[in-house]
C-alpha positions, 0 to 999 in steps of 0.5 A: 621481216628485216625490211619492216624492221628497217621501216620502224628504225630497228635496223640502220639498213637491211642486212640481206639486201640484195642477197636476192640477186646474188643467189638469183632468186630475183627475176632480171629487168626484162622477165619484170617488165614482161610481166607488168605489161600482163598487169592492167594496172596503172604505172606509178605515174599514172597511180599518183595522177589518179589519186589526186584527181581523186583529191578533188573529184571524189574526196570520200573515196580517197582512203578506199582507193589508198587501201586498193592501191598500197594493200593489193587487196580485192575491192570487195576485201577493201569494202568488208574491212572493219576497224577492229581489222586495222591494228595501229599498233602493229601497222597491218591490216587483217582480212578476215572477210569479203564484201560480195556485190548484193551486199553479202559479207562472206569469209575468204574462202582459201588461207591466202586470202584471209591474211595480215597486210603491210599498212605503210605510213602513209595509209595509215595517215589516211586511216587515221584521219578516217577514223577522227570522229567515228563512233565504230560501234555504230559504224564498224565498216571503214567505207560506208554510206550514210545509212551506215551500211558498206559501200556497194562496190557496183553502185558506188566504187565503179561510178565513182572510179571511172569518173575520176578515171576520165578526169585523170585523162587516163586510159578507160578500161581501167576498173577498181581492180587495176589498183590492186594490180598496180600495187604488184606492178610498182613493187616489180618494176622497183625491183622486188620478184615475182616471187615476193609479190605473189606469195600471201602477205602473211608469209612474208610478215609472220 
């Protein structure tokens, strides 16, 4: 709460700032870095090479890959989004639902999952850009094809991901599901805990 204050200039700085490390709720440096080698995400930069990449090889597909990356949500919550989900306003993004690979859109089945995120400015630069010249009655879904129907992630973010992938000259085994492990990995090797990334985001930004 104190750090989003500080992002939306309430507060010069953050009072409790390293408060985490004084009373050592904080992981030391070598707890951190072995659990980010368990992570098979991208490192941050092997993230900004991909998304540039990106940039050239499969500009549809950028804002998608933003929200996996800087969310940690699951591809199929990515894919389910809804613009009446994206509170401008408020600077978060609401997952209330999932999208499955036959195209079935289904409700997260668990409190953690159905949660409020942190959308940075960044993100919601994109999201914003997104949005020029939608007509979101009749495209409610933020990622959609022609027809106006979500993106099957099978048909549509795999192939699209693995060949920005080999265009990045990046490692293959990565799949869509890396970013949302980058996104963990990132904020732990900045410094944050364990703790901290694995809670749901809607404890931290109640």
């Amino acid at each position: 709460m104190l750090q989003r204050a500080v992002k939306t200039g309430l507060l010069p700085r953050n009072p409790a700032l390293g408060l985490g490390t004084e009373l050592k709720l904080e992981n030391p440096l070598e707890a951190r870095k072995e659990i980010i080698k368990e992570q098979p995400g991208f490192d941050a930069e092997q993230l900004a090479r991909f998304l540039s990449t990106a940039e050239r090889v499969a500009p549809a597909f950028v804002p998608l890959f933003w929200t996996l990356a800087f969310t940690g949500m699951r591809v199929g919550e990515a894919l389910g989004l809804q613009w009446t989900d994206v509170n401008f306003m408020r600077h978060q993004i609401h997952v209330q639902r999932t999208l499955g690979r036959a195209g079935r859109v289904d409700s997260p089945k668990s409190r953690k999952s159905r949660r409020w995120v942190d959308m940075g400015p960044q993100l919601e630069q994109t999201l914003t850009r997104l949005r020029e010249g939608r007509n979101e009655r009749k495209r409610p879904w933020l990622f959609w094809t022609q027809p106006g129907e979500p993106r099957d992630q099978r048909k549509h973010v795999r192939q699209v991901f693995a060949r920005v992938v080999k265009a990045a000259k990046l490692p293959r085994h990565h799949v869509p599901h890396s970013l949302r492990h980058s996104y963990a990995s990132i904020l732990l090797a900045a410094g944050e805990s364990a703790q901290f990334v694995q809670e749901p985001a809607w404890t931290r930004l109640a």
